[in-house]
C-alpha positions as CSV (number, residue, x, y, z in Angstrom):
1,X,160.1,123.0,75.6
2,X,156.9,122.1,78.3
3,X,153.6,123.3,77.7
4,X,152.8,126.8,78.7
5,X,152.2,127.0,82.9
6,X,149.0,127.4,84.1
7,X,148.0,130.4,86.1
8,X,144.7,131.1,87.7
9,X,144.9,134.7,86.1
10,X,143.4,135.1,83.0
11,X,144.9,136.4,80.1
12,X,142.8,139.0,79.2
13,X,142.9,142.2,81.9
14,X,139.8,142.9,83.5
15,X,139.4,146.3,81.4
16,X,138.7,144.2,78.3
17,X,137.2,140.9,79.6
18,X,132.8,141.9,79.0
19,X,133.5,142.4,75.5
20,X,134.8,139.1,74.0
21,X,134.6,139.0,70.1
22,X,132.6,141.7,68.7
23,X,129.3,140.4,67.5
24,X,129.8,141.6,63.8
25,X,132.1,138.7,63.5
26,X,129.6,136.3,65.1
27,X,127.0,137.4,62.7
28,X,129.3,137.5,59.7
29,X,130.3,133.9,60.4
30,X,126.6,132.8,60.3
31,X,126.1,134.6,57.3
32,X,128.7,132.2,55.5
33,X,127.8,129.3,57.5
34,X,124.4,129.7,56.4
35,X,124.3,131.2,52.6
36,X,122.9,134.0,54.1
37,X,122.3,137.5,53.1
38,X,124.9,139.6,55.3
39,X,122.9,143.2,56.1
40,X,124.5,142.8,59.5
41,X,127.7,144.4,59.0
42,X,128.0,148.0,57.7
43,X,130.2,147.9,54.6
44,X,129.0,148.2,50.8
45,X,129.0,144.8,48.3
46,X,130.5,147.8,45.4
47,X,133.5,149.2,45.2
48,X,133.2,153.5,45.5
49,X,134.3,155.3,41.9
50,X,136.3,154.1,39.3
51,X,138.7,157.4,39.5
52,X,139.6,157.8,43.4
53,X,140.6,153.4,42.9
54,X,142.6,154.1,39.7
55,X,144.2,156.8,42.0
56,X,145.4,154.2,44.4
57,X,146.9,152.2,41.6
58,X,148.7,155.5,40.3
59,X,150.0,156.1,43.8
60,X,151.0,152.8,43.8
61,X,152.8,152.7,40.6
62,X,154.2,155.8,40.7
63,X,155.8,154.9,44.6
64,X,154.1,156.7,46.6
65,X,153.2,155.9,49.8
66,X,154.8,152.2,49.5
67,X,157.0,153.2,52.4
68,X,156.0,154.9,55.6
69,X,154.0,157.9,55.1
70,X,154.6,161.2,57.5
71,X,153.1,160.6,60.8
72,X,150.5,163.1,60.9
73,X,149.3,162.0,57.1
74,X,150.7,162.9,53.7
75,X,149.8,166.3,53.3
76,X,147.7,166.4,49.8
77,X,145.4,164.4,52.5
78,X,146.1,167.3,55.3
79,X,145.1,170.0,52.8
80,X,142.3,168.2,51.1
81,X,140.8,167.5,54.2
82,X,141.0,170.8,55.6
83,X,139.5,172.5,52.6
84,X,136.7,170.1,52.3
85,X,136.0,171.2,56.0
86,X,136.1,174.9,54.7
87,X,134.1,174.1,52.1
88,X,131.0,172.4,53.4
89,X,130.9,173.7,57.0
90,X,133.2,177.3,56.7
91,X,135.5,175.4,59.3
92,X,139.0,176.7,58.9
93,X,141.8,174.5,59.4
94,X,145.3,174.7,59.3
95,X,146.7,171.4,57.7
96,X,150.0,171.0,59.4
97,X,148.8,171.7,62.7
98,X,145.3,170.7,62.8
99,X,144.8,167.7,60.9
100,X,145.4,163.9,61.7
101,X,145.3,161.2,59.3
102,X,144.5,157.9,61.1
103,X,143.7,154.2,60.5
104,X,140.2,155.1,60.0
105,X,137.4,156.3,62.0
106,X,137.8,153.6,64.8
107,X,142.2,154.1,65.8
108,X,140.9,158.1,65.7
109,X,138.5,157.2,68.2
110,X,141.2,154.8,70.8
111,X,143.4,157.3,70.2
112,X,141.6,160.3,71.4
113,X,140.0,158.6,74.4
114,X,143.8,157.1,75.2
115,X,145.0,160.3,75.2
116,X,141.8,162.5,76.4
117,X,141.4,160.5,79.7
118,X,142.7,159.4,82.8
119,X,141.9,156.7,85.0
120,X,138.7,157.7,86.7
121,X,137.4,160.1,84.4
122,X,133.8,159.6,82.9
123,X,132.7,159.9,79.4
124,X,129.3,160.6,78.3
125,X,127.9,158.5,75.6
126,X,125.0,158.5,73.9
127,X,123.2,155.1,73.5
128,X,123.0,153.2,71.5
129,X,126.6,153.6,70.7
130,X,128.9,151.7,68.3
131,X,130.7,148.7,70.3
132,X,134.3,150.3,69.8
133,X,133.2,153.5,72.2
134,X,132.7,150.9,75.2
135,X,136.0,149.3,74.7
136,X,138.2,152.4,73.9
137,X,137.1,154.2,77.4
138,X,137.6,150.9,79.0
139,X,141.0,150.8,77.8
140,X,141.6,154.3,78.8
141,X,140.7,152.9,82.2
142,X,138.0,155.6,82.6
143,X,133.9,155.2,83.2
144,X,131.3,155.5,80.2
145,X,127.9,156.8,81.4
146,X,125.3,156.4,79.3
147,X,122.5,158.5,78.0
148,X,120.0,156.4,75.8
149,X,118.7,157.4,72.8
150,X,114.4,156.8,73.7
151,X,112.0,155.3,70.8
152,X,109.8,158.1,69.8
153,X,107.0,155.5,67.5
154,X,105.2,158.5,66.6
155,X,107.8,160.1,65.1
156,X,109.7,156.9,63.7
157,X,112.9,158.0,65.4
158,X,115.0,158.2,68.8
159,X,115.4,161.1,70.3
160,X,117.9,162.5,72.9
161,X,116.3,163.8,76.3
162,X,118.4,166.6,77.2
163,X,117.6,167.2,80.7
164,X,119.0,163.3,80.8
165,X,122.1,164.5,79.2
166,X,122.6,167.0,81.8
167,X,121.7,165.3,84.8
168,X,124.3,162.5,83.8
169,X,127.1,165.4,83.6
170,X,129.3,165.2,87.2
171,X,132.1,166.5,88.4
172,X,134.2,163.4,87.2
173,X,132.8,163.8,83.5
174,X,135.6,164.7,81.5
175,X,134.2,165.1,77.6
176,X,131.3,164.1,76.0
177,X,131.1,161.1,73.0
178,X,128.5,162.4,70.8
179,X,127.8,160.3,66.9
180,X,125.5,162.5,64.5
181,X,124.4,160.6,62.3
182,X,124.1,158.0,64.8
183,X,124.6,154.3,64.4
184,X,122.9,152.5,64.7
185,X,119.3,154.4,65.3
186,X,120.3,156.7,61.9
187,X,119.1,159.5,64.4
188,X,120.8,163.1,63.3
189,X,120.3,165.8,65.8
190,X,119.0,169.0,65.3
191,X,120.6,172.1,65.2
192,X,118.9,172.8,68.5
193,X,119.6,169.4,70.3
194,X,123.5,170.3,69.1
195,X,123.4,174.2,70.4
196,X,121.5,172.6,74.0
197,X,125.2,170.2,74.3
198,X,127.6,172.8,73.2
199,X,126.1,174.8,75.8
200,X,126.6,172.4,78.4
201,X,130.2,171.7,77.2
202,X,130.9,175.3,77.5
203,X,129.1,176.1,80.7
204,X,130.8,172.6,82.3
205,X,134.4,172.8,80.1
206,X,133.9,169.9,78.7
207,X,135.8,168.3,75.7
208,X,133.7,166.9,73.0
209,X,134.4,164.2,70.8
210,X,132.1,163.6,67.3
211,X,131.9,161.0,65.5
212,X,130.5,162.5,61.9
213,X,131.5,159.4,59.6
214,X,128.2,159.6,57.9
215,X,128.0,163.5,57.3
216,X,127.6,162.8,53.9
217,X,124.4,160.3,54.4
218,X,121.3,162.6,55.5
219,X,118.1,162.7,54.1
220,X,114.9,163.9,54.2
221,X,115.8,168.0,54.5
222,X,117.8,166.8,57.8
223,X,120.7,168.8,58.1
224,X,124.4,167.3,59.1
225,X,125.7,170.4,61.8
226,X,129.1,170.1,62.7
227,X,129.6,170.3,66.7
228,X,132.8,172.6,65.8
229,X,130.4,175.2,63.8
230,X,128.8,176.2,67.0
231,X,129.6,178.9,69.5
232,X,132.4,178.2,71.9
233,X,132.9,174.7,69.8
234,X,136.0,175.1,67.5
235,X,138.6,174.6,70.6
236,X,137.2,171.9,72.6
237,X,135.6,169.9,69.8
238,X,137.8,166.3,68.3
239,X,135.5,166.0,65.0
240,X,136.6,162.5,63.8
241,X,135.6,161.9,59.9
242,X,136.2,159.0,57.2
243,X,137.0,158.3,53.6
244,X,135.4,154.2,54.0
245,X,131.8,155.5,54.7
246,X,131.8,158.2,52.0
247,X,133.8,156.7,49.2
248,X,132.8,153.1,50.0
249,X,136.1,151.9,50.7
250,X,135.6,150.6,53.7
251,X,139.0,148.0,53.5
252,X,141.4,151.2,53.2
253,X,141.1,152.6,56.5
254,X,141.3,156.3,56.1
255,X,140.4,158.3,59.0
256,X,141.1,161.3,60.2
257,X,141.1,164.0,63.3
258,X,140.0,167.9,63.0
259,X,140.5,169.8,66.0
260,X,143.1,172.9,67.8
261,X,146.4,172.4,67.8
262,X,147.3,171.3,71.5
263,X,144.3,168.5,70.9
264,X,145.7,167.3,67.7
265,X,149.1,166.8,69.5
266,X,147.5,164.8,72.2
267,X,145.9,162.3,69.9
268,X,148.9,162.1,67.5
269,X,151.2,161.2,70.5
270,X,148.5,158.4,71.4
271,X,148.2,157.4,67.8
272,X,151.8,157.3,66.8
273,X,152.2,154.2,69.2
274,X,149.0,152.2,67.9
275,X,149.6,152.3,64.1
276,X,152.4,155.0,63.3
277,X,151.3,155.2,60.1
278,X,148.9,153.4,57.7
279,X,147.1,153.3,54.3
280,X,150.2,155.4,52.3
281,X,148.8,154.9,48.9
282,X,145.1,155.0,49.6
283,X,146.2,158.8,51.2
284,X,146.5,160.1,48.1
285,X,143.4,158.4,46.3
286,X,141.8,159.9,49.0
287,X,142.7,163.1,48.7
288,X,141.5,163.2,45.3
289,X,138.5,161.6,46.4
290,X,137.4,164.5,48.5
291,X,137.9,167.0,45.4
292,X,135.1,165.2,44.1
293,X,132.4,167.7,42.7
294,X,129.3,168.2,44.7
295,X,127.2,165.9,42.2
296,X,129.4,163.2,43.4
297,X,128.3,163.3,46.9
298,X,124.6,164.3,46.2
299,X,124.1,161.2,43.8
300,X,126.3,158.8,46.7
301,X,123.5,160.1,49.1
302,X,120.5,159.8,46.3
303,X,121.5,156.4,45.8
304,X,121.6,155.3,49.3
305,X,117.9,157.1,50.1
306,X,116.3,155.0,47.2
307,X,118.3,151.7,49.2
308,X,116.8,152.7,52.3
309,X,112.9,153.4,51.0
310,X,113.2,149.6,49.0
311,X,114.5,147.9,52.5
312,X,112.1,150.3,54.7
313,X,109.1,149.1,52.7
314,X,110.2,145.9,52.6
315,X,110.7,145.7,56.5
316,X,107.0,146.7,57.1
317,X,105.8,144.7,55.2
318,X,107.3,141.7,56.7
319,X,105.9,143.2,59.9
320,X,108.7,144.7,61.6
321,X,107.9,148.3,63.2
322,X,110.6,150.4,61.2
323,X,112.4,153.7,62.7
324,X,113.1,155.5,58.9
325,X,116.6,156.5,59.9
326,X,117.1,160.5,59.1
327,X,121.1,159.4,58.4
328,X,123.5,156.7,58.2
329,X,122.7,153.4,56.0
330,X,121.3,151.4,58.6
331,X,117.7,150.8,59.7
332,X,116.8,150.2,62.9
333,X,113.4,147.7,63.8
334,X,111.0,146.5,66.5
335,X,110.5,143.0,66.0
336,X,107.8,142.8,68.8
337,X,104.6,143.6,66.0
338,X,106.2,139.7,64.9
339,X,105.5,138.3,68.2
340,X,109.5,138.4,69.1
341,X,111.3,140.3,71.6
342,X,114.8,139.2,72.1
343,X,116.7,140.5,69.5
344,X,119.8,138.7,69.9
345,X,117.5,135.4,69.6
346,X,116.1,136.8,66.8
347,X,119.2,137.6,64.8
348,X,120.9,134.3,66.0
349,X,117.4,132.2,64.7
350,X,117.2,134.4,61.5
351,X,119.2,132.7,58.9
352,X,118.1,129.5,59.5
353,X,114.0,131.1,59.2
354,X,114.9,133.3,57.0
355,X,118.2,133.1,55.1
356,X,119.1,136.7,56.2
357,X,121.6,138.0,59.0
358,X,121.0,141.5,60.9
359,X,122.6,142.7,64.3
360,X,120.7,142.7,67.7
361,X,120.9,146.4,69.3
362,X,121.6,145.0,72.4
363,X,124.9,144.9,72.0
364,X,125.4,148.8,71.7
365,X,123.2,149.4,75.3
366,X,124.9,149.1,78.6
367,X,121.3,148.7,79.1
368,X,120.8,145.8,77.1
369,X,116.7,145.8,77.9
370,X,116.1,148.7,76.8
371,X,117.6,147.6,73.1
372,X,116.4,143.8,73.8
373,X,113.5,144.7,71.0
374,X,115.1,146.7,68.0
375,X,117.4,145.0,65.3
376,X,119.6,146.7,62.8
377,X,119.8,146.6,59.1
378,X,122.2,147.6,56.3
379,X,121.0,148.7,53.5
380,X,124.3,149.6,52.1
381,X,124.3,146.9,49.4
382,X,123.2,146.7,45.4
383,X,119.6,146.8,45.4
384,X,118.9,143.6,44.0
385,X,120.8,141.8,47.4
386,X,117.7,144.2,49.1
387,X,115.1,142.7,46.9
388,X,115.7,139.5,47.8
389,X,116.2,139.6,51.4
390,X,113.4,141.4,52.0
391,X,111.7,138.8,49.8
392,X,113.0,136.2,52.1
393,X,111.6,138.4,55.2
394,X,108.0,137.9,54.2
395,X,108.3,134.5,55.1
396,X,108.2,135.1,58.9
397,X,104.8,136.7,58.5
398,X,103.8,133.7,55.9
């Protein structure tokens, strides 16, 4: 057999060909090349409770979901997901017709865009966005236009301009890609912010797409308001949700898809040709997972707000301007008090100065200079990994 013929086309189709590998592989690679401390990628270094894993190995033993689980999600998972909807946000949804189990939150977010747009259409994101946003619309072969989150220092947070928001809606703008909590600034909009873009989803018909993987991770008195909650919402609202972020699970890729009928069909005929199916045992752990009492999810998010103060303390006093995120577990920073301003420098320079690897927000802008200064953190990780990194931190103001 000869050697593969040469072509002057590349491989990769020009939809896909900016995005290359993601940079939370880069960074994770330095962070073993180096011995680093990884608070670069988002994903806990402890397993979630002992009871929803011993539930995957009970599924497992007893032989369920070994072999190809329904399509649309076993429905323990169906029914447990709708109820914990009617439960925390009085959103009533019907299991079998409603409700999408998917390969977590990022195949629920490639398969609504696959199936939402057409070639042409324009999607309204907000930015900083999380890198999989960019590549699903690309794939879909539509446009992202982006609205960017501004730096309010003041107030140690981003905030969304809404008259921006507006202005960017067209006549080609198809839906609206809205993450609350957002990654990576930790911003969680208001309840007015959210009534000002279901407004202009209703008054444009517009179909909205939210990302709410970190409902559970608010703090401070901010409150986590479902898109689908508000007027003229529940029909034209995909509300995409995950077990990894809540449970800390992160490896068993449980996702899933709220939304009417006629939407849910769309995305499960998108879905059915990415994964089929996925994760059969770890649906029913799952399911048991969100029958978890309510002092289950308020010491998950007391946990995580005594991980942010440690790192948030610890950031300033290294010298790094720090945005208290209202949500999420990551903390976003100015490194220009340290003299710096290139983030992606920074990060790629940082475990070799500093033994510790964090992610430029550049890569989340499609106007990278106005995220070439801020740099996210993790803090999703045992509190004595935070102790030390931000221990090795203080040497770059030494």
């Amino acid at each position: 057999m000869t050697g593969m013929t040469s072509t002057a086309r590349p491989f990769l189709n020009r939809r896909l060909a900016e995005f290359g590998t993601t940079v939370f592989a880069e960074m994770s690679a330095l962070a073993l090349r180096t011995g680093s401390i990884n608070l670069g990628q988002g994903f806990p270094d402890t397993d979630g409770p002992e009871e929803v894993r011993e539930a995957a190995v009970r599924a497992l033993r007893d032989g369920r979901g070994n072999q190809y689980p329904p399509g649309p999600g076993v429905p323990e998972l169906r029914t447990a997901i709708a109820e914990h909807q009617q439960r925390r946000y009085g959103l009533t949804f019907d299991p079998d017709t409603e409700v999408l189990v998917t390969a977590g939150a990022t195949e629920a977010i490639a398969a609504t865009l696959l199936a939402l747009l057409e070639p042409g259409d324009e999607v309204v994101a907000l930015e900083p966005y999380y890198d999989s946003y960019a590549a699903c619309v690309a794939m879909a072969g539509a446009a992202r236009v982006p609205v960017t989150l501004r730096p309010d220092p003041e107030q140690a947070r981003f905030r969304l301009d809404l008259d921006e928001l507006r202005d960017a809606v067209t006549d080609r703008t198809r839906l609206l890609l809205i993450n609350t909590p957002h990654n990576p600034t930790g911003t969680v909009l208001t309840r007015e912010e959210l009534t000002a873009v279901a407004e202009l989803a209703v008054e444009r018909d517009l179909l909205v797409v939210t990302d709410e993987v970190y409902e559970h991770l608010v703090f401070d008195g901010a409150e986590h308001v479902p898109l689908a909650t508000l007027p003229g919402m529940r029909e034209r609202t995909v509300t995409i949700g995950s077990a990894g972020k809540t449970f800390s699970f992160t490896g068993w890729k449980v996702g899933w898809v709220t939304t009417s009928p006629g939407l849910v069909s769309a995305v499960r005929s998108a879905k059915q040709f990415l994964t089929y199916v996925s994760s059969g045992p770890f649906q029913y752990a799952v399911a048991e997972a969100l029958a978890l009492p309510d002092t289950y999810f308020d010491a998950f998010r007391t946990d995580m707000l005594a991980k942010r103060d440690l790192l948030a303390a610890g950031l300033t006093e290294a010298g790094f301007a720090v945005y208290r995120p209202a949500g999420t577990y990551f903390i976003t920073t100015d490194i220009r008090p340290l003299g710096e301003s290139d983030g992606y420098a920074f990060c790629r320079s940082l475990p070799e100065r500093a033994g510790v690897v964090a992610i430029p927000n550049a890569v989340f802008y499609d106007h990278r200079e106005a995220g070439a200064p801020f740099v996210r953190f993790a803090f999703c990780k045992q509190k004595t990994v935070l102790e030390e990194a931000t221990e090795r931190l203080r040497s770059l103001t030494a």
